[in-house]
C-alpha positions as CSV (number, residue, x, y, z in Angstrom):
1,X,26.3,-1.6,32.2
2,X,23.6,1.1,30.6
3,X,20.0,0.1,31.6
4,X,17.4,0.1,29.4
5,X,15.9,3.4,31.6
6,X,19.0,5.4,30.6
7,X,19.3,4.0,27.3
8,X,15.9,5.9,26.7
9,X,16.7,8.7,28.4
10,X,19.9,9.3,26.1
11,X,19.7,12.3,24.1
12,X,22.4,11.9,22.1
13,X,20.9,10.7,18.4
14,X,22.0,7.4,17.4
15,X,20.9,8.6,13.7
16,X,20.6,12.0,13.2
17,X,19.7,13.2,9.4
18,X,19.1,17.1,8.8
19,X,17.8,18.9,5.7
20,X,18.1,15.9,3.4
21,X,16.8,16.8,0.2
22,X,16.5,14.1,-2.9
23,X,15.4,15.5,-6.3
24,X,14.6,13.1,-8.9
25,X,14.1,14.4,-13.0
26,X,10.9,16.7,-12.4
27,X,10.0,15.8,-8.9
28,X,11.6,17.1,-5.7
29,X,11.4,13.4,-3.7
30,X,12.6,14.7,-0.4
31,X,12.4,18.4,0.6
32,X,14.7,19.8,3.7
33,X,14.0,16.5,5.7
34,X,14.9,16.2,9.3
35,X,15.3,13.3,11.0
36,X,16.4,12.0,14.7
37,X,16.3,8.2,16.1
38,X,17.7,7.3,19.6
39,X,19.3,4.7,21.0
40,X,16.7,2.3,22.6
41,X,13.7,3.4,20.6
42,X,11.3,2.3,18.0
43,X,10.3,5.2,15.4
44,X,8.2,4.7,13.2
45,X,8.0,6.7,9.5
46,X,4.5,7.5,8.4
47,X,3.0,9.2,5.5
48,X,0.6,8.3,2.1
49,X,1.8,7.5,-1.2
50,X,4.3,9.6,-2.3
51,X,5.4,11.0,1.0
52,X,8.7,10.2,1.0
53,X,9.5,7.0,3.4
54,X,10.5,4.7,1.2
55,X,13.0,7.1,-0.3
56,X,14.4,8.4,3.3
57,X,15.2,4.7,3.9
58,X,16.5,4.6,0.6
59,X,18.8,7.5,1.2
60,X,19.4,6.5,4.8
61,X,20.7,2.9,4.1
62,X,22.9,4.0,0.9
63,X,20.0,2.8,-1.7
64,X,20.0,6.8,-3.1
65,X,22.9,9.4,-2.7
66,X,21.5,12.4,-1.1
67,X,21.3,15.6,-3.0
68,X,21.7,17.7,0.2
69,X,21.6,18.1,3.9
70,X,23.7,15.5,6.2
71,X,23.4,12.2,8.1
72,X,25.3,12.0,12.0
73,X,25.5,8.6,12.8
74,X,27.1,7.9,16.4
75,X,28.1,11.9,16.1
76,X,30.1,11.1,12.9
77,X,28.6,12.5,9.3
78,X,28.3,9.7,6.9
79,X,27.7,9.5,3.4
80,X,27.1,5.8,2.3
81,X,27.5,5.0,-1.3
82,X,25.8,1.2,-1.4
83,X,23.4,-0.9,1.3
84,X,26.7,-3.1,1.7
85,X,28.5,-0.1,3.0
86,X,25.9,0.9,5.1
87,X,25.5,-2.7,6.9
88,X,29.3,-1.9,7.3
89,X,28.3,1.5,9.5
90,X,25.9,-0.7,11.1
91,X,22.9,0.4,9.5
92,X,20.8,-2.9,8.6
93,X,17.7,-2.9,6.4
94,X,14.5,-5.9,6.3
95,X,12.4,-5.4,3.8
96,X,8.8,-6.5,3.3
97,X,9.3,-8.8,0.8
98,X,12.1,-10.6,2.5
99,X,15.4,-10.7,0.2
100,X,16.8,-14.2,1.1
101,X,17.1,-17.3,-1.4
102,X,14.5,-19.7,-0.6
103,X,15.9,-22.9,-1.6
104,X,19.6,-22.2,0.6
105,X,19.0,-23.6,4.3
106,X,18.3,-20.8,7.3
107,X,22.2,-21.0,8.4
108,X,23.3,-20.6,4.7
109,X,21.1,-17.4,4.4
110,X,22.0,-15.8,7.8
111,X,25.8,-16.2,6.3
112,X,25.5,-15.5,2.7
113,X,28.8,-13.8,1.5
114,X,30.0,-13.9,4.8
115,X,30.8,-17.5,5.8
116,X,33.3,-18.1,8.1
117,X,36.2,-20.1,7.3
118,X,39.2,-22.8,8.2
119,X,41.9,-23.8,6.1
120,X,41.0,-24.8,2.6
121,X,36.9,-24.6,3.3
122,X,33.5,-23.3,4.6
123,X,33.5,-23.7,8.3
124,X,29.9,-24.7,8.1
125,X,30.0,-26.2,12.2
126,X,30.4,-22.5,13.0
127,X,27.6,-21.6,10.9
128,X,25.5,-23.8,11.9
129,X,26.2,-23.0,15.5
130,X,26.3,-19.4,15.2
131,X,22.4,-19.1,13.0
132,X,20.9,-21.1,15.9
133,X,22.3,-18.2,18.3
134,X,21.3,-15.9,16.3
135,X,17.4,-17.2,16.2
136,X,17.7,-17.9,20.3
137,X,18.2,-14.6,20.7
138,X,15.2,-13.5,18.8
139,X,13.2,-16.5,20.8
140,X,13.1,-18.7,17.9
141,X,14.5,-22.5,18.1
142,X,14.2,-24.3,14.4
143,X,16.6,-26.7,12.5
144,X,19.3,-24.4,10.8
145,X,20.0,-27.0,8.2
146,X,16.7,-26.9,6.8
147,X,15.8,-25.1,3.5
148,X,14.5,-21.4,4.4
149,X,11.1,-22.0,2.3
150,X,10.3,-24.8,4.3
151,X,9.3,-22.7,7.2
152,X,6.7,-20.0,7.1
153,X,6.8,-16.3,6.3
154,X,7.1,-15.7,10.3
155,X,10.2,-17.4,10.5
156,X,12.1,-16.0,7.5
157,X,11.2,-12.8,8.5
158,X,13.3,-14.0,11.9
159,X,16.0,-14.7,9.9
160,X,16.0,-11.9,7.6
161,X,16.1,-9.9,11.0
162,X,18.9,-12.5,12.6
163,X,20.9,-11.7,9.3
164,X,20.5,-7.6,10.1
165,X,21.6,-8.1,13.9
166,X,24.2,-10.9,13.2
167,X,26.3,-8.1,11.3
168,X,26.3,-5.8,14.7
169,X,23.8,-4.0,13.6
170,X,23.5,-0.7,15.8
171,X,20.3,0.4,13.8
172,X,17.9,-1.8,11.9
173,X,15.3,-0.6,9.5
174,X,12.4,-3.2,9.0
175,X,10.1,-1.9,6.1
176,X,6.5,-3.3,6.3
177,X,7.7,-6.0,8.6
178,X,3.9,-7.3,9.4
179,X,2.1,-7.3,6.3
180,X,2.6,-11.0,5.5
181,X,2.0,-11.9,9.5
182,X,-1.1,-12.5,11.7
183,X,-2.1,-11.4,14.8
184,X,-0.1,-13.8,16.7
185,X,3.3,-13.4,14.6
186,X,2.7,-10.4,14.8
187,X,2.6,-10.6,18.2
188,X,6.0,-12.7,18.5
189,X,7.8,-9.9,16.7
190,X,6.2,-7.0,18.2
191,X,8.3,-9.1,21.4
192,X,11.4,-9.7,20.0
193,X,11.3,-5.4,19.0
194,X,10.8,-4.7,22.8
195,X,13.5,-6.9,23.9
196,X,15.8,-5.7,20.9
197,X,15.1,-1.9,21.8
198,X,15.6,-2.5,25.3
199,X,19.4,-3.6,24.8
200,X,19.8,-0.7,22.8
201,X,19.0,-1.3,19.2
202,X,17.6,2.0,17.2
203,X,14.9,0.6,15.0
204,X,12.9,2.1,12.5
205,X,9.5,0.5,11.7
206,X,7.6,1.9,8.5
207,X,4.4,1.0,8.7
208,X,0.8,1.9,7.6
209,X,-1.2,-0.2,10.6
210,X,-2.1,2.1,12.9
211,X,-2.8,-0.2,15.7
212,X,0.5,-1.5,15.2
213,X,1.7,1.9,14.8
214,X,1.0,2.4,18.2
215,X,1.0,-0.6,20.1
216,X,4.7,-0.5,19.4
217,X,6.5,3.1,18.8
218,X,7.8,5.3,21.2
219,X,7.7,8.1,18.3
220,X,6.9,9.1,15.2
221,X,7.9,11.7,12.2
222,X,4.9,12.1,9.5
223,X,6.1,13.0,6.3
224,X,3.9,14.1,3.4
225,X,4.6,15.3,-0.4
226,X,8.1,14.9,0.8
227,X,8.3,17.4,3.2
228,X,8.3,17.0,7.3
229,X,5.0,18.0,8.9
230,X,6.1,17.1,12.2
231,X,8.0,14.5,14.8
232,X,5.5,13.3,17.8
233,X,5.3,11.0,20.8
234,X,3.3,8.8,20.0
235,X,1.6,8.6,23.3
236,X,0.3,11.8,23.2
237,X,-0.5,12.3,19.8
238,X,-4.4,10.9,19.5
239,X,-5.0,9.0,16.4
240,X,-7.4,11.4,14.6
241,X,-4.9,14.1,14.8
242,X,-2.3,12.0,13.5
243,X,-4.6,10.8,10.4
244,X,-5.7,15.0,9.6
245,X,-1.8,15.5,9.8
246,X,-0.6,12.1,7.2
247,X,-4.1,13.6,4.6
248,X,-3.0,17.3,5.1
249,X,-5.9,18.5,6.8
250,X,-6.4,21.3,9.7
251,X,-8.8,19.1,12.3
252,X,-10.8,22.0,13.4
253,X,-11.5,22.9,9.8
254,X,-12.6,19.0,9.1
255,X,-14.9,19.5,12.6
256,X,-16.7,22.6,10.9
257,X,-16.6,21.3,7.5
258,X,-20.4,19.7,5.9
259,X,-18.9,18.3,2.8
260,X,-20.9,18.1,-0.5
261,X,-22.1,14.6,-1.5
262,X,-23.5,13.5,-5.3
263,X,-27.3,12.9,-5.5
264,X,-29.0,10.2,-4.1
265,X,-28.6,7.5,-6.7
266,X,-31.9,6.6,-8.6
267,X,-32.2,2.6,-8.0
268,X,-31.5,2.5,-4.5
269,X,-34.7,0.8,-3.5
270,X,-33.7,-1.5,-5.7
271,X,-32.5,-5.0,-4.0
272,X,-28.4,-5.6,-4.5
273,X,-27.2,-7.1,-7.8
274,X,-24.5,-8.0,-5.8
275,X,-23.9,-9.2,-2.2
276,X,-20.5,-11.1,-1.1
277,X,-20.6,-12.2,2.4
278,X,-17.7,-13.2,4.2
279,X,-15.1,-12.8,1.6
280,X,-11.8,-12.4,2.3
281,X,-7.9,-13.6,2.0
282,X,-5.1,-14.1,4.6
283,X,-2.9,-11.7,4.4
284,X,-5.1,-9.1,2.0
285,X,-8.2,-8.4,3.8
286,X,-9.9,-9.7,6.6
287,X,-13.8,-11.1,5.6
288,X,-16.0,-8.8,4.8
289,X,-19.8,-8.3,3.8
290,X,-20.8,-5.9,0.7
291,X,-23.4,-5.0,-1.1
292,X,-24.2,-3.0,-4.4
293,X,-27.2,-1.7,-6.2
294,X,-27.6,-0.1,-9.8
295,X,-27.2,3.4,-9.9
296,X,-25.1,3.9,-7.2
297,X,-21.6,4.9,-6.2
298,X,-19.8,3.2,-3.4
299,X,-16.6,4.7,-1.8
300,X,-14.2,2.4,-0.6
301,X,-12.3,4.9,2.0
302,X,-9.2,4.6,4.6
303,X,-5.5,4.8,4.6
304,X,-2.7,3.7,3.0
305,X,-2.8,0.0,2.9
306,X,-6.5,-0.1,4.8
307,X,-6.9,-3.0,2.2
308,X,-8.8,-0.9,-0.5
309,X,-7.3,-2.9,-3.5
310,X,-7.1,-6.0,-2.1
311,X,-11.2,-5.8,-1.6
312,X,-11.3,-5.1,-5.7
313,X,-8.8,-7.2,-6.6
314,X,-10.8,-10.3,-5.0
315,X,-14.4,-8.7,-6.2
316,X,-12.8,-8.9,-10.2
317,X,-11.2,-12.7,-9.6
318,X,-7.6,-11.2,-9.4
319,X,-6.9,-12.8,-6.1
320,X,-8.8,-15.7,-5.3
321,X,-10.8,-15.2,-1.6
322,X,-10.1,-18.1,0.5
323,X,-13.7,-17.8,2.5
324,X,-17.0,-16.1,1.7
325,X,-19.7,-17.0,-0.9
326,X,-20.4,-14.4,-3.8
327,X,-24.5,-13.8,-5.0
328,X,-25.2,-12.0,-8.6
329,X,-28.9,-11.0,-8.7
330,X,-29.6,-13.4,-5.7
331,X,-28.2,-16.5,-7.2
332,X,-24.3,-18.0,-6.2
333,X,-22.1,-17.0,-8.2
334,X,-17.8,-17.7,-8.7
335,X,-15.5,-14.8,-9.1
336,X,-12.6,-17.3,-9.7
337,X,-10.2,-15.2,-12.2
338,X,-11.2,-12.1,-14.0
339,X,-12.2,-13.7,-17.1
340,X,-15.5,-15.0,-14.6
341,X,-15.8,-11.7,-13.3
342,X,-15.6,-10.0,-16.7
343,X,-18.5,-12.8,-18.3
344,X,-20.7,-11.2,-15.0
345,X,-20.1,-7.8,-16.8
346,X,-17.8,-6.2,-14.3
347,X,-14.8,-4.4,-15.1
348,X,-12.0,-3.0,-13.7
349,X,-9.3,-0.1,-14.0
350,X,-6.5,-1.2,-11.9
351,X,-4.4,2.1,-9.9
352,X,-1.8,1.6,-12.1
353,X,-2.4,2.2,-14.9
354,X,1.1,2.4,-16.4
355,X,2.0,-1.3,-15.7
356,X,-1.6,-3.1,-15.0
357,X,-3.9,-1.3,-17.4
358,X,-2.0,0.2,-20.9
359,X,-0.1,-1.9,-23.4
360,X,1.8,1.2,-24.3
361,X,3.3,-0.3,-27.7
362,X,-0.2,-1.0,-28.7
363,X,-2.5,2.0,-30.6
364,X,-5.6,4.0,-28.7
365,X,-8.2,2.3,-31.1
366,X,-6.4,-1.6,-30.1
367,X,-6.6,-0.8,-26.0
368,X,-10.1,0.7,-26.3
369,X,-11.4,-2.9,-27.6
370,X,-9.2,-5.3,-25.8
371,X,-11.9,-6.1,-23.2
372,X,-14.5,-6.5,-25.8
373,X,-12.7,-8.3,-28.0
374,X,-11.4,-10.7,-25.0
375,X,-14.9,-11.4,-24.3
376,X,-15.5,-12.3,-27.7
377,X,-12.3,-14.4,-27.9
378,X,-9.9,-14.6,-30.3
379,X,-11.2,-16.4,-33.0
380,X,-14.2,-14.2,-33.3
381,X,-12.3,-10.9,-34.4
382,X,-13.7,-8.0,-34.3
383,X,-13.5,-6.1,-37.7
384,X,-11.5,-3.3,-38.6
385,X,-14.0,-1.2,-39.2
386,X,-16.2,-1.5,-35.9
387,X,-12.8,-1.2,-34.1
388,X,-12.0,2.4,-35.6
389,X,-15.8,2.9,-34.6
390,X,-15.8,2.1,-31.7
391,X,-12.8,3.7,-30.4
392,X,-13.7,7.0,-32.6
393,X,-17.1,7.1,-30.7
394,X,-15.4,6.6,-27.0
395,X,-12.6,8.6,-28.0
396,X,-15.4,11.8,-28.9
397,X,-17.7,10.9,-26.2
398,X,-15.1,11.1,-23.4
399,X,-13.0,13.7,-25.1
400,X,-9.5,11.7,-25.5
401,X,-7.2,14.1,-26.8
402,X,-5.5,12.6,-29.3
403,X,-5.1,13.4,-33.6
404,X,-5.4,9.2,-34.6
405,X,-6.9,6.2,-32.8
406,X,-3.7,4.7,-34.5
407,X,-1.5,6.6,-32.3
408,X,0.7,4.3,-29.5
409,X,-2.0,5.2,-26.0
410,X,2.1,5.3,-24.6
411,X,2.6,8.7,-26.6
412,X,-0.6,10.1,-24.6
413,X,-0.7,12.1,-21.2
414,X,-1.9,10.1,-18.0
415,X,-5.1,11.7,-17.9
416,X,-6.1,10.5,-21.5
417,X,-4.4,7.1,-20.8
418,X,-7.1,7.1,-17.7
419,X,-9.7,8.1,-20.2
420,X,-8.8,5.3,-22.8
421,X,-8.7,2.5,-20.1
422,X,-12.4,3.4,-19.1
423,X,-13.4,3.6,-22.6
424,X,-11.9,-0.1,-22.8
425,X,-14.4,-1.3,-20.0
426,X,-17.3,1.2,-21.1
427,X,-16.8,-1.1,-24.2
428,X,-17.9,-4.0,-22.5
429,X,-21.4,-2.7,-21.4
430,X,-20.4,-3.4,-17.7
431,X,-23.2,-3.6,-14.8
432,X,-20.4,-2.7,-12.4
433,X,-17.5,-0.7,-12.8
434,X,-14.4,-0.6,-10.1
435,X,-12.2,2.5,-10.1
436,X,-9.5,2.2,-8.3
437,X,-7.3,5.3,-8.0
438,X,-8.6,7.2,-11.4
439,X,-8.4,10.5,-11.1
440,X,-4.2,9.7,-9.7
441,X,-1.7,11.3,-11.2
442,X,-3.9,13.4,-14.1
443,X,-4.4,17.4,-13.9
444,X,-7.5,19.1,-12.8
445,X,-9.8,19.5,-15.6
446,X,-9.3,15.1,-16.3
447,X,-10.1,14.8,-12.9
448,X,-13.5,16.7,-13.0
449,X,-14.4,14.8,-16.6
450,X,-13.7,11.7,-15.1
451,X,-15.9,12.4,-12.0
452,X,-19.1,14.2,-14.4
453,X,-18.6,10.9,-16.3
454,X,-18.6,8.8,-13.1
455,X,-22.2,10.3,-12.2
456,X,-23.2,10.0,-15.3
457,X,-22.7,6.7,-15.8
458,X,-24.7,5.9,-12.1
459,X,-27.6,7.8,-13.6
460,X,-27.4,5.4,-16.5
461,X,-28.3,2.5,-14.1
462,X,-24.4,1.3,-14.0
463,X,-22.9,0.5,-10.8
464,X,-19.3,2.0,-9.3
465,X,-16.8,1.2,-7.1
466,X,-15.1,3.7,-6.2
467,X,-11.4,3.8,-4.6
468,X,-9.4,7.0,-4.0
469,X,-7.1,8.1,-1.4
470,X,-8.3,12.0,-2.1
471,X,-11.3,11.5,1.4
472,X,-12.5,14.7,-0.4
473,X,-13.3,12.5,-3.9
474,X,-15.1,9.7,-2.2
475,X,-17.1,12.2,-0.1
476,X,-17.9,14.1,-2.9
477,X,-19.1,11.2,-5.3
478,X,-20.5,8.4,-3.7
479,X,-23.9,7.2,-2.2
480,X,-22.2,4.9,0.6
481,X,-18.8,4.8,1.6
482,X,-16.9,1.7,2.9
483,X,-15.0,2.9,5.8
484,X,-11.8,0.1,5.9
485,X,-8.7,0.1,8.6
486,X,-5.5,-2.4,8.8
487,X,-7.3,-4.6,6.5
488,X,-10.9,-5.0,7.9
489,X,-13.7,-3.2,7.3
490,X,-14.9,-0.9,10.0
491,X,-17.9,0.5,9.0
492,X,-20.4,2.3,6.2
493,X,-21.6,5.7,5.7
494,X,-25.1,6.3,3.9
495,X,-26.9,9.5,3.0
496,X,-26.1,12.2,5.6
497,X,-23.6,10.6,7.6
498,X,-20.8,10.9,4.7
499,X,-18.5,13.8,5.4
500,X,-15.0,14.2,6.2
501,X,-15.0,14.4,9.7
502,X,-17.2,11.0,10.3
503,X,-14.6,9.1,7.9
504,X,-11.6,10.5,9.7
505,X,-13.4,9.8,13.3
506,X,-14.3,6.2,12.0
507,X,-10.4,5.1,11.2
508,X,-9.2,7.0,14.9
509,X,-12.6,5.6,16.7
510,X,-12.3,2.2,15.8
511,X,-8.9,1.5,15.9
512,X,-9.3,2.7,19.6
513,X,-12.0,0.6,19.9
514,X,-10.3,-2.5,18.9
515,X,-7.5,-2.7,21.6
């Protein structure tokens, strides 16, 4: 029998995946990509938005046909057409959002489509026998014949994984396994990996925790724009390096670099209009304290799911915190839903703006005054005429490019779209402001109005919260930045400490710092 020693030291790829390209209508997804995973090894896929993991996986477990290159699997080049065929090859995929039916018991899910049989029925004995093997092996003892949603998110993670294995499974993919989990399940499954990859198992973990990231992988392939920038061990790749490679920066430049930084804000002596202490929700962001003045930007920075939107969607009542108290100009105050939030005079332009902000089928002039008109509620319409106003003096002042305020806003480009969506909040006379993601997406010259009008507005008195993954944008326009990591925050930046470098060091330090 193989140990697990010489299982790791095979070098013969389990998966092997060379030159893969996937080119969607006007955007090159995957670019040349190379790939390798071993028997008896945890890789892990790493990269921002947009670099390309979810549609490697994709392409990998018959989601997508490739468009070029080839996939070796056990030395044999396969091609699969469907996620069913793949599971065939032995190539099993877990998802984050786990793809079971709740209200069918654990044993019924583990078998779906695949029951056993004896003459004439469902050999359910078998399958009942059979699940609870499946969970033993995995360390996990529940009733089989219970419904799946009466157990926790740990558990029907287990048996979303007991479902992958149960079909000989020779590689298993587990997208964002842990972003539903805490420490201790977390923990527990971390386990169950070890013992998994130590009889042999290939298992790919895509991820954005970098603690995790390393706690658990033996190596790992960074992808970005949809190109490879490299494959590492990830014992001797230090986490600051790894973060300059996933943002696309050279770490000695970043070292050198003194980045520019907006003007002090005006009102910063000014006592917060707003403090939260303690807020936070399982499973979004861990508590945190915040404050915000008048006049001032503040940068919420970090990685791809650091916990960025989850920390706006809670400040606008999206999400509802489950600790923490919330004070507006010193006195409590609820952020229960957004319609609280938006009576406080916040507002908020969600990332995306495609399917969160814009109702495309609706004109310019009718999405400029939705929040204003909201506010007012229904009954008290705003005219006709002070609509066409309105949105004729937002649509000038912020240089929307478009021939009628009549026009669908889905017939405009994304940077105008962005533009319209803040002229909808601008509306509202807002005392805070939260951006998140609004220069994503929109071409050069948008971006730079959007960020003139960003200061602007601070000058004005108004307050910003400001979210981008571009490190460059948040350096470049805010007072304080909000340094989050893996859900928490880690720490904040004022005045001259804000470059680069010290946001970079601040995700790598801490994480280090927290093991």
């Amino acid at each position: 029998m193989t140990s697990p020693s010489e299982i790791q030291k095979s070098d013969k790829p389990l998966l092997f995946a060379r030159g893969v390209t996937k080119i969607f209508p006007g955007a090159r997804a995957l670019d040349g990509v190379d790939f390798t995973l071993r028997r008896g090894e945890i890789h892990t896929l790493l990269g921002e938005n947009g670099a390309g993991k979810s549609t490697l996986i994709k392409v990998l477990t018959g989601v997508y046909r490739r468009d070029g290159g080839e996939i070796l699997f056990d030395g044999f080049p396969i091609d699969p057409r469907s996620p069913a065929e793949a599971q065939r090859l032995g190539i099993s995929t877990v998802y984050q959002e786990v793809n079971l039916v709740p209200f069918l018991s654990v044993a019924e899910n583990i078998f779906l489509g695949r029951q056993p049989m004896k003459p004439g029925r469902i050999d359910w004995k078998q399958i009942n026998v059979r699940s609870a093997e499946a969970l033993q092996r995995l360390d996990v003892e529940v009733d089989v014949t219970q419904p799946l949603d009466s157990y926790s998110i740990a558990i029907q993670q287990m048996v979303a994984v007991a479902r992958a294995l149960d079909i000989q499974a020779k590689v298993l993919v587990l997208d964002e396994p842990t972003s539903s989990l805490d420490a201790n399940e977390t923990g527990h499954l971390f386990a169950v990996l070890r013992k998994l990859k130590a009889q042999g198992l290939g298992i790919i973990f895509v991820s954005h925790f970098l603690d995790q990231v390393y706690a658990i992988a033996d190596r790992l392939t960074v992808l970005r724009n949809g190109k490879l920038i490299g494959e590492y061990e990830a014992a001797r790749l230090p986490r600051l390096e790894l973060i300059a490679k996933m943002i696309g920066k050279d770490l000695s430049a970043v070292e050198e670099m003194s980045a520019r930084r907006g003007a002090e804000p005006s009102r910063t002596e000014h006592r917060p209009f707003l403090r939260v202490k303690g807020l936070g929700r399982r499973g979004a962001v861990h508590p945190f304290d915040l404050e915000i003045r008048s006049g001032e930007v503040v940068g919420l920075a970090g990685l791809l799911g650091c916990g960025r939107t989850e920390m706006a969607r809670l400040l606008f009542g999206i999400d509802r915190a489950d600790t923490g108290q919330v004070e507006i100009d010193g006195v409590s105050a609820g952020l229960s839903s957004p319609r609280a939030a938006i009576a406080h005079r916040f507002g908020f332009c969600p990332e995306d703006r495609k399917t969160q902000a814009i109702i495309p089928d609706l004109s310019v002039r009718e999405n400029i005054v939705l929040a204003l008109q909201a506010s007012k509620g229904w009954i008290r319409r705003i005219p006709a005429r002070k609509q066409q106003e309105l949105a004729g003096n937002y649509i000038q002042a912020l240089g929307i490019a478009t021939s009628d305020a009549g026009k669908p806003i889905k017939l405009l480009s994304g940077g105008n779209q962005q533009k319209a969506i803040l002229a909808r909040w601008l509306a509202s006379e807002p005392r805070l402001l939260i951006l998140d993601e609004p220069t994503r997406g929109i071409d050069v010259g948008a971006k730079a109005e959007i960020e003139k009008l960003m200061a602007r507005l601070c000058g004005e008195g108004m307050a910003i919260l400001f979210i981008s993954s571009e490190l460059e944008e948040v350096v470049r326009d805010s007072h304080r930045v909000v340094v989050l990591r893996d859900r928490k925050k880690v720490c904040e930046l004022t005045g001259g400490q804000i470059d680069l470098a010290a946001i970079m060091k601040a995700i790598a330090a801490q994480a280090a710092n927290d093991e």
